[in-house]
N, C-alpha and C positions, 0 to 999 in steps of 0.2 A: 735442491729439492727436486724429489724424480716424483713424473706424473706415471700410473699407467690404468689401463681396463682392469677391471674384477676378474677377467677371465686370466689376462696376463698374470694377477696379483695372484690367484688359485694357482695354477701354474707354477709359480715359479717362489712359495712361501715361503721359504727356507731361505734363498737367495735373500727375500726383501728383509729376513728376521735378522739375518747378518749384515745387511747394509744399516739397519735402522740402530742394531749395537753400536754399530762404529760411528752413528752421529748423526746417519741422513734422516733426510726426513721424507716422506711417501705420501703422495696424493691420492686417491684411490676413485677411481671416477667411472661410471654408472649411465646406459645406457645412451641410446642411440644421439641423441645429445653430449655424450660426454660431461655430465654435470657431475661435479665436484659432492661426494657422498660423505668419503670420512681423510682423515687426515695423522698419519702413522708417524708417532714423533717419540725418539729416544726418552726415558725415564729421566726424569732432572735426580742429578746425585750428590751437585751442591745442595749449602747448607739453606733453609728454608731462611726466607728476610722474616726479619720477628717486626712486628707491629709493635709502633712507636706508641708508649705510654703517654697520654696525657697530649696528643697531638691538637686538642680543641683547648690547649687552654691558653685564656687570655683572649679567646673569640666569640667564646658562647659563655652565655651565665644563667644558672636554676635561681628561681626566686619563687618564693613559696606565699601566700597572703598571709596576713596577721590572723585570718582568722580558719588557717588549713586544719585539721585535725583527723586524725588516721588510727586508729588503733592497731596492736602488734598482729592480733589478729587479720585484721583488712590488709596491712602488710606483709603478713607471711601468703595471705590466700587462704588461710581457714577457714 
């Protein structure tokens, strides 16, 4: 991970756009403190993690009273 100033990162954009293709990743830091502003990180090009169906179950349970009633309407939001 490379840190530098706004003004270096003006500077020198082109250079940071081809470091950041190839994987690095860029700190980008902000006045006379040098506090950390934004954080320049390669596009993820793996595959997306798919979220796991049915992960609550067997831990949580719906239970409805005997005496619940709804109509299709109240249900749909009509």
């Amino acid at each position: 991970m490379t840190t530098m100033g706004v003004g270096e990162f003006k500077a020198n954009f082109s250079e940071v756009l081809k470091k950041v293709l190839a994987g690095e990743e860029i700190v980008i830091l902000y006045g006379k403190k040098k506090q950390v502003v934004a954080k320049l990180v390669p596009k993820a090009t793996g595959k997306k993690i798919r979220r796991k169906i049915g992960i609550l179950d067997g831990k949580a349970k719906v239970k409805f009273s005997t005496d619940f009633k709804m109509t299709e309407q109240e249900f749909l939001g009509i």
